[in-house]
Every structure is written in C-alpha cells, then in structure tokens.
N, C-alpha and C positions, 0 to 999 in steps of 0.2 A: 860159249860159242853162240853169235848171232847170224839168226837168216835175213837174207835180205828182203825187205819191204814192197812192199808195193800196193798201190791205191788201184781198187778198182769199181766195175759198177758193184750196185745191188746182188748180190748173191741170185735171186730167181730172172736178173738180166743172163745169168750166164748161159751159152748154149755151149753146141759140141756141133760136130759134124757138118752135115747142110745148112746147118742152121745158122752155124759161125759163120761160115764162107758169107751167108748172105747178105751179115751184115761187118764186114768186118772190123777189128777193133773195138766193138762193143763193149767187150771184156774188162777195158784198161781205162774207158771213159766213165765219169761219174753223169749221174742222169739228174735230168729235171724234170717233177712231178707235178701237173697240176691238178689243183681244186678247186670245186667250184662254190664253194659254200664258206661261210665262215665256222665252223665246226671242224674243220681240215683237220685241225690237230686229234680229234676223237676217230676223225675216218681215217689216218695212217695207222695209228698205233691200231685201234680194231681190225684194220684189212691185216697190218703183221702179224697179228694176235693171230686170227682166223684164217686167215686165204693171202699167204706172203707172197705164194705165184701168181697172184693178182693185179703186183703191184706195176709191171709192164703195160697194164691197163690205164695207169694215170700218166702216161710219159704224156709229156709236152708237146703238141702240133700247133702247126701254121691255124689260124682260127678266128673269124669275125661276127660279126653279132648278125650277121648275115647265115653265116653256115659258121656256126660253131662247132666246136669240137665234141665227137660223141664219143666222149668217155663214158666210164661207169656213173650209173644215174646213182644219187645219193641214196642211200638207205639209213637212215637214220636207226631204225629198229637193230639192224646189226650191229650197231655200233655196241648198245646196250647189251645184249646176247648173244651167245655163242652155243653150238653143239655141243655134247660132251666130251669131255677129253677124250676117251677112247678112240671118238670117230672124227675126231681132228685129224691125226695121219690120216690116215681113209682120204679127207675130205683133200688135204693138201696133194697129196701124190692124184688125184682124179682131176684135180684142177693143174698141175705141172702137164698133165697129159696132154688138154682137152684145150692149153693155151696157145693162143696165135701169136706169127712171128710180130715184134716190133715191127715199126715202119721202117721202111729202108733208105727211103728219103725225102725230103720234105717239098711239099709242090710250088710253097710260098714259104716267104721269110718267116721264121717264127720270131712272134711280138708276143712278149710279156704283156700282160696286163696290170692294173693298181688293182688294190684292196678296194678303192670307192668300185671298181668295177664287177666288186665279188667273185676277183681271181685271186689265190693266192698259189705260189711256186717256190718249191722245195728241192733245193742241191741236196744228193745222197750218193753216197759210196761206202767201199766196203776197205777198211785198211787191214791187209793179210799179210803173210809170210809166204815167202813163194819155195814153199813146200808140197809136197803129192796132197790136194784135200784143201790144197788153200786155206789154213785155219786164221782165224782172226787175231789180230794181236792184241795182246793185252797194253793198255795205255794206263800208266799213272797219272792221275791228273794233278798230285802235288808238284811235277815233277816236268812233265811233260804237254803238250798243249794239241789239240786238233782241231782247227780254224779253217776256212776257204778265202780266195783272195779273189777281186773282181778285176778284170783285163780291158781293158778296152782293146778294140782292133784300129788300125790305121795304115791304109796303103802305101807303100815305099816310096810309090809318086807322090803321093803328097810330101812327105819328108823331102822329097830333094826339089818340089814346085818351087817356086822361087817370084812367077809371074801369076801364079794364079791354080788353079784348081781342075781339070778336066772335070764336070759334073759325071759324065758318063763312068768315068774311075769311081768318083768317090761315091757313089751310089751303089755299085757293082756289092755283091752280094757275097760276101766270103764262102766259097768252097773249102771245107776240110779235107779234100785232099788236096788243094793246093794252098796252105796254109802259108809256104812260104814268099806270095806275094803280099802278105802283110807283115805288120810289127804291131807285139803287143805294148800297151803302156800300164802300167802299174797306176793304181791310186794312190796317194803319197799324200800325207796329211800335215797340213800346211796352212796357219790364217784359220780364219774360218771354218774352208770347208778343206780344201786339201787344189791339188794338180797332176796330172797325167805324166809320168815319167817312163824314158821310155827302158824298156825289161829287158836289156841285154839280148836285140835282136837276133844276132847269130848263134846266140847258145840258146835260146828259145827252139828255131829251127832246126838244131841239131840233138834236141832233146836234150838237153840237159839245162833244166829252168832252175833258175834261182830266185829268192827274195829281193826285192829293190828295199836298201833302204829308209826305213820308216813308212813301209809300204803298209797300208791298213787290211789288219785280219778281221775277219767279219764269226761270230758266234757260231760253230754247232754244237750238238745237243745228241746223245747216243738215245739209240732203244733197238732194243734187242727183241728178235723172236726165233722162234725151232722151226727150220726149213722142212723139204718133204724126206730128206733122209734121216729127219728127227736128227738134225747137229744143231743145238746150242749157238746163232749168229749174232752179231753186234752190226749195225748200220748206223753210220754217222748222215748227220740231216742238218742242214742250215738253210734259216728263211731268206730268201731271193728279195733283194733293198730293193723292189722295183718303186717305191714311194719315191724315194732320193733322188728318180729319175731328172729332173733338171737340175741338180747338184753336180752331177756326174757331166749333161749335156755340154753346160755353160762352163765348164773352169777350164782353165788356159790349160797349155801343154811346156812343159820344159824338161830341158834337159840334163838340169840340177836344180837342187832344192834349191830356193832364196836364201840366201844368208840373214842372220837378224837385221844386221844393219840398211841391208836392201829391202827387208818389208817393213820397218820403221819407215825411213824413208818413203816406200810406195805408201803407205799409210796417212803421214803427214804430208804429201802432198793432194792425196784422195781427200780429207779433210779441210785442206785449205778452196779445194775446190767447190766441196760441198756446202761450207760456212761463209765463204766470203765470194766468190768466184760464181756460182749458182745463182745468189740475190743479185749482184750487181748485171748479169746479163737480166735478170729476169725485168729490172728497171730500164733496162733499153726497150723493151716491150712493152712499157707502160707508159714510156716518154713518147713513142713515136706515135705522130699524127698520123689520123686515119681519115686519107682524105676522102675516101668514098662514102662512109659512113657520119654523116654533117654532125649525128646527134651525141656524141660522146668527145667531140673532138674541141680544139681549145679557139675555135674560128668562131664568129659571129654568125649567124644567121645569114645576113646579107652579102657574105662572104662566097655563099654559095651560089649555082645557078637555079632559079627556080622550077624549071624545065628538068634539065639532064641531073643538077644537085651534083655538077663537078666543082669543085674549087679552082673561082676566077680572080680572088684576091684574098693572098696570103696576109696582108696588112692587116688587115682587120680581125682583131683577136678581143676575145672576150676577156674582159680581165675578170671576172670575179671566175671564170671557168679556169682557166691561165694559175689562176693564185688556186684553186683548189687540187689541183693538179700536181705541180710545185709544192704546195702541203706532201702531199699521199707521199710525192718523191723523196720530199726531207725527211719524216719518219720513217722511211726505209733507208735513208744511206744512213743515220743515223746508229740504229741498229746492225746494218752491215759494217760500220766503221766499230760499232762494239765488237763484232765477233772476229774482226781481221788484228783488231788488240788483241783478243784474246789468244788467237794464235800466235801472234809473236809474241805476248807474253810465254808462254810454254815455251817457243821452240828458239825463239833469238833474244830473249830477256836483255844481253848485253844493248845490242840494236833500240830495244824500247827503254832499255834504262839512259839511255843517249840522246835519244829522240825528247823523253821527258826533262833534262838537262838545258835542254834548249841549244846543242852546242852547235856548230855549225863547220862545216866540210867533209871530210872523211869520217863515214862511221866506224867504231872498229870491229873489227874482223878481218877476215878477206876480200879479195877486189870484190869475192860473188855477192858481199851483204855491200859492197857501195856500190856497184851495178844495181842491184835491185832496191837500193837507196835510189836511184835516179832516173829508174823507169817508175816508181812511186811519183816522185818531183812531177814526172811530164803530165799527171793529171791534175789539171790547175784550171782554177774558174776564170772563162775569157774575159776580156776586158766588156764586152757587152755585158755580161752580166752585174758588173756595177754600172757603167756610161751607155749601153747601148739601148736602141729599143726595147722595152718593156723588161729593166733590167729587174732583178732579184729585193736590190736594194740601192735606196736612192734620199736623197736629202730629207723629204717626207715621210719616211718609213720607220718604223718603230727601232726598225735596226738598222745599225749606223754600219757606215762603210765598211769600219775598223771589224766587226762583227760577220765577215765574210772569210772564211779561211782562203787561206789564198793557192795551197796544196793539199795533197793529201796525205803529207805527212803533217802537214802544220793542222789538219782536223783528225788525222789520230794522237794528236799532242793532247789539243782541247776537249778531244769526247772524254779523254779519260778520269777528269772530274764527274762527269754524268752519269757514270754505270748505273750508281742504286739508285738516280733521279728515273732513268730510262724503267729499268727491272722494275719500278715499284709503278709506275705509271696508271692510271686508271683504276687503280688497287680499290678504290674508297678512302684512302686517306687523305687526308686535308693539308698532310707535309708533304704530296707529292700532286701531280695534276693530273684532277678530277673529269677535264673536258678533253676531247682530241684537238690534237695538236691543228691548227689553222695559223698559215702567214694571217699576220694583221694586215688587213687596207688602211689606206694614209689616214694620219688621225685618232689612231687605233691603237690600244696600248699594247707592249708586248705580252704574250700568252705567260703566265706563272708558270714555274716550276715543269718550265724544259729548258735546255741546251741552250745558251746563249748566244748562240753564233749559226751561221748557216753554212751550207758546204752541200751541194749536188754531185753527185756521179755522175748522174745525166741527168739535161735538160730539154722539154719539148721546144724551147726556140733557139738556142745558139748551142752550137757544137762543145762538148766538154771533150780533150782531148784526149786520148787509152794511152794507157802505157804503153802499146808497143805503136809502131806506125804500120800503114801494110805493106811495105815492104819487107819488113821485119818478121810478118804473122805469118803463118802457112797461106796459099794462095787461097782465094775461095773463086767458087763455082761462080761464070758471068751471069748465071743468072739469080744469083742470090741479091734478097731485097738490101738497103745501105745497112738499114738495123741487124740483119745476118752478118754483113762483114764488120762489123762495130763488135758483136758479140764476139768474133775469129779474134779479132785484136784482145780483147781482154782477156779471153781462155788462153791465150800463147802465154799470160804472167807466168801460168803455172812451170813453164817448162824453165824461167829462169832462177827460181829458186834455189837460195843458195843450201843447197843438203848438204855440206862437208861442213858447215856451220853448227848444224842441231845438235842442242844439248843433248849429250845422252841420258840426262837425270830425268828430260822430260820422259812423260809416258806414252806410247805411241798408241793413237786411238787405231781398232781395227777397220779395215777400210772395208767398204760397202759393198754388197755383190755386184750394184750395177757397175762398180770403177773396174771390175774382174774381167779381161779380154777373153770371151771363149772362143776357144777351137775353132770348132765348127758346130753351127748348130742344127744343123741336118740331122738325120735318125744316125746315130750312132752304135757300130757293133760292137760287142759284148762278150766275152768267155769269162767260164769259172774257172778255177784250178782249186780243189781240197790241198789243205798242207800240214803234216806231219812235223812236231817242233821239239827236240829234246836235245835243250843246249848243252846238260851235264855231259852227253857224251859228243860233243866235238870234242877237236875236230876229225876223230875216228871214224863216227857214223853222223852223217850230216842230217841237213832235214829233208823229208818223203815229199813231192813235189806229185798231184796225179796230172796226168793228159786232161788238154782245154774239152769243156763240154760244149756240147754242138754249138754254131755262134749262133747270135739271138739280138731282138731291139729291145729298148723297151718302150712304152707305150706314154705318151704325156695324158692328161687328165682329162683333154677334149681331143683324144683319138676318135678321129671318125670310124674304125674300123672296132673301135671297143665296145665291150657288152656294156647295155645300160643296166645299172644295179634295180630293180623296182624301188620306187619310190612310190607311195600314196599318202594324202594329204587331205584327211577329211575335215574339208569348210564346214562351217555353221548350217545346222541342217534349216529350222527354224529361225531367218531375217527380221521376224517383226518385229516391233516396241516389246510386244510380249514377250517375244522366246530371246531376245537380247539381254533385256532387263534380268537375266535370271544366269549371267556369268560375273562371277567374281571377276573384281577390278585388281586381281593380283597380283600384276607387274606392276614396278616401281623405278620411276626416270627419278634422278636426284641428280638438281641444278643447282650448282653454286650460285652464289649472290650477281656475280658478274654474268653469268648465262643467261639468268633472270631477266636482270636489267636489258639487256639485248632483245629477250622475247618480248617484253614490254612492247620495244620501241615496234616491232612490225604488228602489233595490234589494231593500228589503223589506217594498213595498209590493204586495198583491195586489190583484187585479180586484174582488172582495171588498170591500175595503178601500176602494173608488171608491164602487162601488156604493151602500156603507152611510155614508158618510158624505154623500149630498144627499138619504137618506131620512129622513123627517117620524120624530117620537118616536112608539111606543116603540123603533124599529128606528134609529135612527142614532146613528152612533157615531162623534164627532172623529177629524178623520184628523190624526192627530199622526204627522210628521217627523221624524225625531231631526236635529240641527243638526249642522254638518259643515263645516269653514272645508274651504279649497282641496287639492288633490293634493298630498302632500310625500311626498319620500323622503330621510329623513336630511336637513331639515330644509332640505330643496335645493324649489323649487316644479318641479310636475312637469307638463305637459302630456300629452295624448296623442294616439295616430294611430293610427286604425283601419279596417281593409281591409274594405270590404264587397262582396259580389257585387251586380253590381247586375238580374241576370234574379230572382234571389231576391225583390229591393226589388220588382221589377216586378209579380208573382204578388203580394206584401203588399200591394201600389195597387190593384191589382185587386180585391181579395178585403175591403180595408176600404168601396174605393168602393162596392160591391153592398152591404153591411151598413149604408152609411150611408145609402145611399138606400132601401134596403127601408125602414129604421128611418122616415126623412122622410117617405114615401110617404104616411103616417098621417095627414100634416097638408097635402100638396101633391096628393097623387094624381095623380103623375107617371110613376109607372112604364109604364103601357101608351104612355109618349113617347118613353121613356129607350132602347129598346134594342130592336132585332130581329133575329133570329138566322136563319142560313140552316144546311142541311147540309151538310158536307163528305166526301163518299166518300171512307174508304179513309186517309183523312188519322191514319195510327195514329203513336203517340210510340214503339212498338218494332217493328221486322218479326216476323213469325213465325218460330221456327224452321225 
C-alpha cells in the first residue's frame, strides 16, 4: 500500500492556526532562500545542523543595493561550531518559539540576483506522504529522480496579440492569486540552448501540471537535519540558474519542438547568411562614397568645394585612390566567393558539380536550385565596367577583357582553382603571394600568385546589380540611405534558397545565437515547480509535481538595482624608475612570424601620423604603410616572445581608460557617474627619510 505524495515547503515554513491563515498556502509552496556570501553552502547545512527554525530567515525579498535585504547577517564562526548536543533541542524549540511570521507580501517585484553580485538562491522543499506527521519519503536514487523545473510566465494577451503587445500587460506583475491570467512555458532543450513551450495551460490552472516533453530538469541535492520535535527530516535544495539569465531571456517561443529537418534547415540557412551574405553586405559599405568626408573618398581634391568641402564634381576621380579601393574590394569578393563555394559544396554538391562542368541551362534539381541559379545569373559585371568610364579593365591593363567574369556563377566556376592559392596567401612561402593583393596600373605587370581574373560584388562607380530587384526585396524604410536598400536586396537571397534540395549527408553547422528570434526581451517572469520522477512505477503512480513558487525576475549583469560585489584593485604603490624596476617581466605575449611582421610595419608611424590622416583636406595626409611580409632570420620564419610587466600594463589601463572617457564625456556626459574619489591619510608610495 502507497500514500500519496505530496511536495511541500521546508518543514520550519510550516505553521498551524493564525499563523496559517495569514499566510496562506505556504504549506504546499517550495521557497527560495537567499545568501549573501559565497560560502552559502557551509551557512545552509550549519543553520540545518544548529537552528533549522531559522531557515524562514533566508526566504527571498524584493531588495536593491539601495535597501537591501536584512537577512540574517553571516556569521562565519557558526558555521564551524555548534553547542552541545544536549542543548541543541533546547536551542531549536526556543528558537521555533521566539520566530516571526514570513512576509506576507512582497512590496516590490522580487529580482534574483547573479553570483558576480554575491547573491546566491536556493529552491527547497520537503517531499512527504500525506499522512498524520507528514513524514518524509524515502527516495531511491537508483531508481527514482528529484529535480525542479524552471517556468516561465506569459500573459494570455500576449498569446492571442496578433498586432502587437499592450506594454502596460506585459509589464504587469503576476499575482498568485490570480495565476490564471497567465500561461506557463516549460524550457525545452533544443539547438543550443533550448525554447519556451508552452505547459498545458488549462491543466496548469486547474492543478494538475505535467512534464512538457524534453523539458529540462535542473539538479537538487538532499541534506537532512532534526527539527524541534527531534524527527529525523530530509530537505531537497536546488541552485537557482540565475547566471543563464540571458539564455532563458533571448530564446524564441514555440509551440512544438522543431523537427530535425527544420533546424538543419534554420542552421544552413543562419550559416549561409553568416559566411557569404554578412561579407558581401559588409562590401556595400566600403564601396560607397563618402561624400562628406573628402579624405577617404575615391574623388580628387579638386573635386571638392574649398569653402563648404561639398562635392561639386563627381568626374573627377583619383585613380591610384579608385584602384586602391577596387583592390581592398577584390580580396574580399574573392574570399566571399570561397566561402559561398564552400557552401554549396556541403549542401548542393550536385548544383556545384554542374556549375564546374561548364554545362549550361537547367541545373539539376528542382525549379528551387534553377530559380536561385538565376537570381545568381542577375549579378553580373556592367558593361562600364569593361567600356565605361574608369572601367576595371581595359586594353592597357595587365588583365585582359577575357579575365573579367562575366557572373557570378561563372566566378564561382573560376575561384575554385584558387582555394589553397587564397588560404595560403601571405603565409611566407614563395609558392604563394608574399605582397598584398593591388590592381596593377597600365604597364604594370600582373601581381603573382593570386586569382587570375577579376569579378566585384560591388563597385564604388558603377552599379553591380543584387540578385533580387526592389520590387522583389521586403520594402525598406524612405528614409533608408541607397547602400541600406542595396543591403535589403541582397539579404532577401537568403529567403529563396532552395531547402528541399539539402543533402541530408551534409552536416548541419549549429546556428548562431544572434540568427535566434527572442520573445521578448523585457524582464521576464519566472516560477519554479520541484518534480518527483519514478518511471518504474507508471503508469499507476505518476510523477509528484509541487505548486509554482512565488514568481520572481531575474536580474541581467548591469542591473542598476543589483548589489555591487566589492572589488579592490591595488595599483603600484611606488611609480618610480626605482620601485618599477623591481617587478618581474612575467607575463608573456607570443607573436607569430606573421603578427610580427605587421608590428614592424607601425614602427614608424607617429601619433601624428594618426592624427592627420582622418583630417578633412587641406590638413590630411595618407597614412601610407610600408609592406612587410612575416619575421625571418636567414630565411628561417621567426616568431616571437615578449616579457611584459604587468603593474606597468596596469597604470597604461588606467590612464588610457580616463582619456577615453574624458574624451566620450563630450557626447555621453557621464563623467559626474563614472568615478568618486575618497582621501587616503598618509597612504605615501615612499617613507620619509
């Protein structure tokens, strides 16, 4: 014969009489304990050990680094000692007497805080038989399991919003006694991190909760102590994930798990974005002319007004600035035409094995892989760019007509010779090229050992066309710059991608957190539920489910309302040659040969030299580099190792952050937030003689 189950608080939560009434349901809810130290786990088990009627003293309140919570102050000494056993009873029933009721209600939302804020918070309850005496049940752990689950809350209006979000709802603070304007969602582990499902709202509200499907249990942990009536008690404890706090925030909500095939899918599409889709908008922003700014731009001096420095004649282009430009461009489509191979190799192999065939009309597969055969096609080098003003490439040029891909399938055909030429570039080796990539000017022989052909995405003078038109791309905002809506046309590739195509052999990389749509990223509410798990005996006796504990925030890591942890940071007492001179150089920076060679090259560049090169004409002056392949010594690649002090480093952190933030101050007016200073008597870096 079994009795039936049931979760409830803490054993010394329980009251009787006036005491019940005043707070009701106590009994049946599990509690949240906070600590303020990091030792927490020595001050539960000693307060269980010594004073369990105590432990109503750590329950959980609304609390900011303003007016914090007055709990019990830490006593470290008790942790280590105790009275004698004798006068232990004594001590417990004087203390059951002489305790105040719990709070009965909270004045302010209560907000969890992180560990960096030296909060930590503990779910406990007591899993009993509901027999005279309440005793505790005994749990096999070969056999059986005792975990807690975390809930999120979400108002019903939002579930059926359709246009948008009432803020004054979604803000609104859950009352547990009206619990049934919300629905909870289960955490359900999925990708990565997981996503919100939602827990069988009407059986929630009608008390009878269930497990959601691959819904994630989170660890407790037993410790038992002897209450005031000297009975022998067990208490289940599990640590409160408030760290995961933006895991929890940011992840979407559904109303079924994704099937694999769907988050392959979302994965390989996140990926195509990130590798190929990412670079090529990034290159619309480094094409477009900046006509305000005279000195970075591909126009001649005289191009500009002297006076205002508006641009009054677009004709006039610098060509060695034009051809440096155009360079930067090509090694970058370059490389985005590597890695947009690389995806179709993985995921349409047939398509790329097609492509490198040379065949021409229908590729195979479905319409979906020659539709986006065709919006590939429509990104094609204009006719300016061989005949037009200041084209690419022209009778005089190192590269001949023929050496101009003419789409952008016919320069994913041709890069695919180049991988290990591209990958191994700048290495040091003499089989691959040693100098960065520069178009030749007329006359000029072609650069070795890169890509024989050329092919832009985008160009600063003539329009390269996007795969979609704007007709085709989602609308964009009138007041977005052309470069924004050029960007809109290219992001749309993503949505025509043919998914019913993907090999299933390929491997689906896992997508990013930023491609993850969250919820909502407002403060989001919170309950716990402890759960009782002993699958041997379904479906007879199911699993033990306890009542949501009070609902709760949690706290992100620059909560302005969080305690600050003490921090102290003792600088270098003694500044001088002398008392510097006397720390070890014991940190160690190790630069490859290639790092090297780089640090070389800004050797003889001065502050100067910064300066003047992001000021407006007449005063700016190119900051030209000299080039510098990697470290060699006798023709050996050379690496290096370098000792630095790190109280020195410290003092330069110090002294750039003041300069960076005075400098900010200009545009935040944050300084009167940033910093306040006390005096120190006496605190000198030398004694007196």
């Amino acid at each position: 014969m079994t009795h039936p189950l049931q979760w409830t608080a803490p054993a010394p939560f329980w009251r009787t009489g006036e005491a019940a009434r005043a707070v009701p349901g106590l009994i049946a809810q599990p509690q949240i304990l906070r600590f303020a130290t990091d030792d927490f786990m020595d001050e539960v088990l000693s307060t269980l050990a010594q004073h369990p009627q105590a432990l109503p003293e750590y329950t959980a309140q609304a609390e900011t680094w303003r007016a914090p919570h007055a709990g019990p102050k830490p006593n470290p000494a008790a942790w280590l000692e105790r009275p004698p056993s004798r006068l232990l009873p004594l001590a417990r029933q004087a203390r059951a007497k002489a305790q105040a009721l719990p709070a009965v209600a909270l004045p302010q939302p209560l907000k969890l805080y992180q560990a960096a804020h030296q909060r930590h918070y503990l779910v406990a309850g007591s899993l009993v038989c509901q027999t005279p005496g309440l005793p505790d049940r005994a749990v096999d752990a070969g056999k059986q399991k005792v975990s807690f689950v975390l809930r999120r809350l979400f108002l019903k209006t939002e579930l059926k919003a359709t246009t948008g979000i009432d803020p004054r709802r979604a803000l609104k603070q859950p009352d547990p006694a009206h619990m049934d304007e919300w629905v909870e969602h289960a955490w359900v582990l999925s990708g990565k991190s997981g996503h919100w499902q939602v827990a069988q709202g009407a059986e929630v509200a009608a008390g009878r909760v269930k497990l959601v499907k691959g819904e994630e249990r989170l660890a407790t942990f037993p410790t038992r102590y002897v209450d005031a009536q000297r009975q022998a008690r067990r208490l289940f404890v599990g640590s409160v994930p408030v760290g995961r706090r933006e895991t929890y925030q940011s992840a979407s909500r559904m109303d079924t798990a994704p099937t694999a095939s769907e988050e392959a899918a979302h994965a390989r599409t996140t990926q195509f974005r990130v590798d190929v889709l990412a670079p090529w908008r990034a290159l619309v922003n480094t094409a477009r002319t900046l006509a305000d700014t005279p000195a970075p731009s591909i126009y001649a001096r005289e191009a500009f007004d002297d006076k205002t420095g508006a641009l009054i004649d677009p004709s006039k282009i610098d060509p060695a600035r034009l051809r440096a430009l155009r360079s930067q461009l090509q090694l970058s489509t370059w490389y985005a035409l590597l890695d947009l191979r690389a995806w179709l190799a993985a995921h349409l192999p047939d398509y790329l094995d097609w492509l490198d065939d040379g065949e021409v009309g229908t590729p195979p597969g479905s319409s979906a892989v020659a539709s986006f055969h065709a919006l590939l096609q429509r990104v094609r080098q204009p006719d300016a760019m061989r005949n037009g003003p200041r084209p690419i490439t022209d009778p005089d040029s190192a590269y001949a007509t023929t050496e101009l891909a003419v789409d952008l399938p016919d320069a994913l055909r041709r890069i695919g010779e180049f991988s290990e030429v591209l990958e191994n570039a700048l290495s040091g080796s003499t089989d691959f090229a040693t100098t960065p990539f520069e178009i030749p000017a007329q006359g000029v022989a072609k650069p070795a050992h890169w890509p024989n052909f050329l092919f832009l995405l985008v160009d600063p003078l003539h329009e390269v066309a996007t795969p979609l038109n704007s007709a085709e791309a989602p609308p964009n905002s009138p007041d977005d710059f052309p470069a924004e809506q050029r960007q809109t046309r290219i992001e749309a590739l993503a949505e025509h991608l043919p998914e019913a195509d993907y090999s299933l052999l390929a491997k689906a990389p896992e997508p990013s957190l930023a491609s993850l749509t969250p919820t909502d990223m407002r403060e989001g509410w919170y309950v716990m539920r402890l759960v009782y798990e002993r699958p041997d005996c379904a479906p007879f006796e199911g699993t033990v489910i306890s009542a949501a504990t009070v609902p709760f925030q949690m706290a992100g890591f620059f909560d302005p309302d969080a305690p600050a942890r003490p921090i102290r940071i003792g600088l270098p007492v003694d500044i001088s040659p002398a008392g510097l001179r006397k720390f070890d150089k014991n940190t160690v920076f190790m630069m490859s040969d290639m790092l090297c060679g780089h640090l070389d090259r800004f050797r003889g560049i001065t502050f100067g030299d910064l300066v003047l090169s992001v000021l407006p004409w007449p005063f700016h002056k190119d900051f030209n580099v000299a080039d510098k392949g990697p470290c060699k010594q006798q023709d050996m690649s050379l690496g290096v190792m370098c000792s630095l002090s790190i109280p020195i480093i410290t003092i330069c952190a110090l002294i750039l952050l003041t300069i960076i933030v005075s400098l900010l101050d200009f545009i935040f007016r944050w300084l009167p937030l940033f910093i306040v200073c006390f005096p120190l008597p006496g605190f000198k870096a030398r004694k007196a003689p």
